[in-house]
PLY file of the C-alpha trace (Angstrom):
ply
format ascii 1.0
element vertex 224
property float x
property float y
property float z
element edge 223
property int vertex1
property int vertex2
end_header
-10.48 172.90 -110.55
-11.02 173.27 -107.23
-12.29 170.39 -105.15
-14.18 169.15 -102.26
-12.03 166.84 -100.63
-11.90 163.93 -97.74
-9.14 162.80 -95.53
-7.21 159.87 -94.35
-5.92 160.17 -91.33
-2.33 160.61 -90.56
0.23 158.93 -89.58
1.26 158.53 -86.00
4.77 160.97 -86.55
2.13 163.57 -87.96
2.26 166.67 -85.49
-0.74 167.10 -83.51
-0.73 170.84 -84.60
-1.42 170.07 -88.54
-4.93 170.40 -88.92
-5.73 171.03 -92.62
-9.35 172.51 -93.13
-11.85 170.88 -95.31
-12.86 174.57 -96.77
-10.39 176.97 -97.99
-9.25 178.89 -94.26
-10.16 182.04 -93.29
-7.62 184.58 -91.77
-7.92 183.36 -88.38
-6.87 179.92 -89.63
-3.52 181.74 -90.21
-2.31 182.22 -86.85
0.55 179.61 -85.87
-0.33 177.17 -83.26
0.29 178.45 -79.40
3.61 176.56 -79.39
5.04 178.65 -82.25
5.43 181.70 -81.21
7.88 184.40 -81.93
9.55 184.96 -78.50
12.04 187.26 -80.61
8.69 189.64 -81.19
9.03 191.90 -78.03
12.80 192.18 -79.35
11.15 194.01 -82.53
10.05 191.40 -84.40
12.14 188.39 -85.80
15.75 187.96 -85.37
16.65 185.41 -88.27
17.02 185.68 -91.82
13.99 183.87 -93.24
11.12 186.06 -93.35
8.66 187.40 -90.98
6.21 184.45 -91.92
8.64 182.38 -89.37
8.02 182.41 -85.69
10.06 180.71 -83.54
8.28 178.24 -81.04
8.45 177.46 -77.75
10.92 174.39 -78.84
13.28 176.44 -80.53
12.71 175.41 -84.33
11.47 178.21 -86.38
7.56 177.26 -87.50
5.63 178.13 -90.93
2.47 176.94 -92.56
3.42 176.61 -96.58
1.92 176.20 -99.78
3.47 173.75 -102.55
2.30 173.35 -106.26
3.01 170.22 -108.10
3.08 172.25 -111.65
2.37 169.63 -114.53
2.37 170.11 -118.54
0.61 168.30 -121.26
2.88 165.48 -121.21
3.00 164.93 -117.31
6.63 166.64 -116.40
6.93 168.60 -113.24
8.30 171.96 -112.79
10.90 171.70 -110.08
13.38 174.41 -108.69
16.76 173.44 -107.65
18.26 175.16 -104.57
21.40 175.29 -102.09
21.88 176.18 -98.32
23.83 179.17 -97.27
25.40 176.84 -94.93
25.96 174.22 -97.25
26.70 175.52 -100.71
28.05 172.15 -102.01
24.25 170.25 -101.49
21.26 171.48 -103.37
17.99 169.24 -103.83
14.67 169.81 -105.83
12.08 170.25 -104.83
8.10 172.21 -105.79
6.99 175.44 -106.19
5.76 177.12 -103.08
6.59 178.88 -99.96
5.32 180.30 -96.57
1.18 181.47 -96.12
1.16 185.34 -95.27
-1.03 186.66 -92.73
-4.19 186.61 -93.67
-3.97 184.51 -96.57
-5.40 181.23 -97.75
-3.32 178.04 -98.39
-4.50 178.38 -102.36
-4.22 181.99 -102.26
-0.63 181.60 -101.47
-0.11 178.74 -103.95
-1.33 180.51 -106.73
1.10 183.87 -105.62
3.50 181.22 -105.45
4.02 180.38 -108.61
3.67 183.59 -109.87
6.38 184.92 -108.21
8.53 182.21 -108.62
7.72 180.46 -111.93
6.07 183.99 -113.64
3.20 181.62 -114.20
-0.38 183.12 -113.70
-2.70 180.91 -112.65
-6.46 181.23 -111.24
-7.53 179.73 -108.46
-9.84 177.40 -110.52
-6.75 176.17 -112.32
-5.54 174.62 -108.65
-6.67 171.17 -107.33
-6.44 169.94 -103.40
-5.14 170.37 -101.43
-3.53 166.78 -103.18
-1.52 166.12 -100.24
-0.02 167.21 -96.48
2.76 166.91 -94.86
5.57 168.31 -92.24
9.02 168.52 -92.57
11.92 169.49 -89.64
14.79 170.34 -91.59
17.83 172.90 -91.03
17.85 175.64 -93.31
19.94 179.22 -93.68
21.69 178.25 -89.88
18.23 177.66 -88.34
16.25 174.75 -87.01
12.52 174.49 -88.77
9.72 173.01 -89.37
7.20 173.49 -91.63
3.69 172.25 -91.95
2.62 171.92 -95.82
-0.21 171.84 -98.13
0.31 170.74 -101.48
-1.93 171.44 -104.34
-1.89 170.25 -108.00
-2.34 172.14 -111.46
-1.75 172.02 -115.16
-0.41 174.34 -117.40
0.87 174.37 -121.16
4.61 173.51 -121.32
5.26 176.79 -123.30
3.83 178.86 -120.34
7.47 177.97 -118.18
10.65 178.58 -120.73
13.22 180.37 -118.50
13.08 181.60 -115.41
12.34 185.57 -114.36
14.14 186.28 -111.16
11.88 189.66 -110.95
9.53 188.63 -108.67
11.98 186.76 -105.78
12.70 187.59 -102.57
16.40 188.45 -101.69
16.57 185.01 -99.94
15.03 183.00 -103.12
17.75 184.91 -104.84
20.57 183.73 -102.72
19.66 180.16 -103.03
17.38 179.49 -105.81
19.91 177.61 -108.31
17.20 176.91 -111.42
14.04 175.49 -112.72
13.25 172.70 -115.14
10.82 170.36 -116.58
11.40 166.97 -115.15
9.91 163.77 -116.64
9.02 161.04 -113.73
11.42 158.51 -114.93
14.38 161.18 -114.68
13.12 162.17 -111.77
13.06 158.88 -109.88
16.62 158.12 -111.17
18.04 161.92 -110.29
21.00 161.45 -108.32
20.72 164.42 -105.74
17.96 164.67 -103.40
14.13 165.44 -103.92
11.31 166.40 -101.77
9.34 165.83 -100.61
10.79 162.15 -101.08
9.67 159.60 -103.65
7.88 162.88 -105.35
7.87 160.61 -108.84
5.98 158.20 -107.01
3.27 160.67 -105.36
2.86 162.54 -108.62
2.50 159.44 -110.70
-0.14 158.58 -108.20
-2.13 161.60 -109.02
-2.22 160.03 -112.77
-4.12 160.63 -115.02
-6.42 162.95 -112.34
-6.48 163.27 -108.99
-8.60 161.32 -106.56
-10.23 164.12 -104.36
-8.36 162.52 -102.02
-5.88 164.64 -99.75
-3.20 161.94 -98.83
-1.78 163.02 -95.01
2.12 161.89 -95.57
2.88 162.40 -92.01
6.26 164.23 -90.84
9.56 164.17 -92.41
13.56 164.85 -90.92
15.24 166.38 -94.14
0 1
1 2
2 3
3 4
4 5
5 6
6 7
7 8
8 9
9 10
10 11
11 12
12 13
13 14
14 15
15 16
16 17
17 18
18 19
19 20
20 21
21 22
22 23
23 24
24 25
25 26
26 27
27 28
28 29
29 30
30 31
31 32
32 33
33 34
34 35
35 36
36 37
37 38
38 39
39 40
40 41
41 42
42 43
43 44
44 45
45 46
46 47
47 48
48 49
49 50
50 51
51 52
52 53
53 54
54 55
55 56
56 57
57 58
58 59
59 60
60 61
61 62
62 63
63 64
64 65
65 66
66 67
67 68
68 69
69 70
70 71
71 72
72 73
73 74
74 75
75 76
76 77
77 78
78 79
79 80
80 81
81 82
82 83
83 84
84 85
85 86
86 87
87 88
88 89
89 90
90 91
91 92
92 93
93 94
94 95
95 96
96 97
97 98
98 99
99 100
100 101
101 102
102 103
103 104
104 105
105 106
106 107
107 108
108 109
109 110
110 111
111 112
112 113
113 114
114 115
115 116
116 117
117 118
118 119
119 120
120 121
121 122
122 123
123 124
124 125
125 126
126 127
127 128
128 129
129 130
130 131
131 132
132 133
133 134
134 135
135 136
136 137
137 138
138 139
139 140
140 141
141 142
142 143
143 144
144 145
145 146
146 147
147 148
148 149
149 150
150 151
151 152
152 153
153 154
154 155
155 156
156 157
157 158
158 159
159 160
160 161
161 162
162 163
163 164
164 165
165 166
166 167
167 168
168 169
169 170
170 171
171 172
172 173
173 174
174 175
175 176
176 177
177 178
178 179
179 180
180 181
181 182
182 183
183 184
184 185
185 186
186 187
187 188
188 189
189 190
190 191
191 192
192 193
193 194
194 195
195 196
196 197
197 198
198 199
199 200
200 201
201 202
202 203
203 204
204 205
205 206
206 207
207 208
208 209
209 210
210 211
211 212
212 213
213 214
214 215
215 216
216 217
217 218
218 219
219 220
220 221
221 222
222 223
């Protein structure tokens, strides 16, 4: 269920630009911040491979707003997807469901399309909690410099709702470097031996145990 939340305030190495609403965001929420963007758009729109949700800022990293899900079952495992760079096809890392915020759309809205399209799991928006926490990452992905400001809500499904993945509803990029999702229990997935973000994720969801707080937790900004 939805909730009302508070906020702590972030850390000091939290961007400036990451303000996350108390109330679910309007469109005009949705714009990016004045220093992202696209200076490719008078070219015809983006010139990089990641999606037209990316504009490129005035520092040259690539800029999205992004819903996550942390996707529990009955018996408190996390759905995770495992994924690769183009660039780096040796290293993959888990990581939650979730992706960029189209125009016009709310941070839940695009959580619960989310995992739809990635997980084939239909979910209302009353089945969502949080936003549970925030955060931003600067990371390089697909040959390009990002970062990405995220919200990251919380929900609970049956076990038997996630068996195998259906590849029907990803984009050609998810295709390319979506590897697989699985059930993880928190003790495998604080001993995993390849990397997971956001970082410490067994700790943050065990935190969230056995319900959440109302309490969005501001986890300041990571370099992935």
């Amino acid at each position: 269920m939805t909730s009302d939340v508070s906020t702590r305030a972030a850390g000091d190495d939290e961007p400036a630009a990451f303000v996350v609403p108390a109330d679910p965001p309007g469109p005009a929420d949705h714009a990016a911040p004045a220093a992202a963007v696209d200076v490719d758009a008078g070219r015809g729109g983006p010139v990089h491979a990641l999606g037209p949700e990316w504009t490129r800022g005035a520092d040259g990293l690539l800029f999205r707003r992004a819903a996550r899900v942390i996707l529990l079952d009955e018996d408190d495992r996390v759905l995770l997807i495992r994924g690769h760079d183009a660039d780096q096809p040796e290293r993959s890392w888990w990581f939650t469901i979730g992706g960029g915020i189209d125009a016009g759309e709310s941070a839940l809205d695009a959580a619960v399309r989310e995992v739809r399209e990635e997980s084939g799991i239909v979910l209302a928006a009353d089945d969502v909690s949080g936003p549970v926490f925030t955060r931003s990452a600067i990371f390089d992905f697909y040959f390009e410099h990002c970062r990405q400001d995220e919200e990251i809500f919380l929900a609970r499904v049956p076990s038997s709702s996630f068996v195998v993945e259906d590849r029907s509803g990803w984009t050609a990029l998810e295709q390319d470097v979506i590897d697989e999702l699985r059930w993880w229990t928190l003790a495998d997935l604080a001993a995993v031996d390849i990397e997971v973000f956001p970082e410490g994720l067994a700790a943050l969801v065990a935190s969230l145990l056995p319900v959440w707080d109302g309490t969005t937790r501001h986890l300041g900004l990571a370099r992935e």
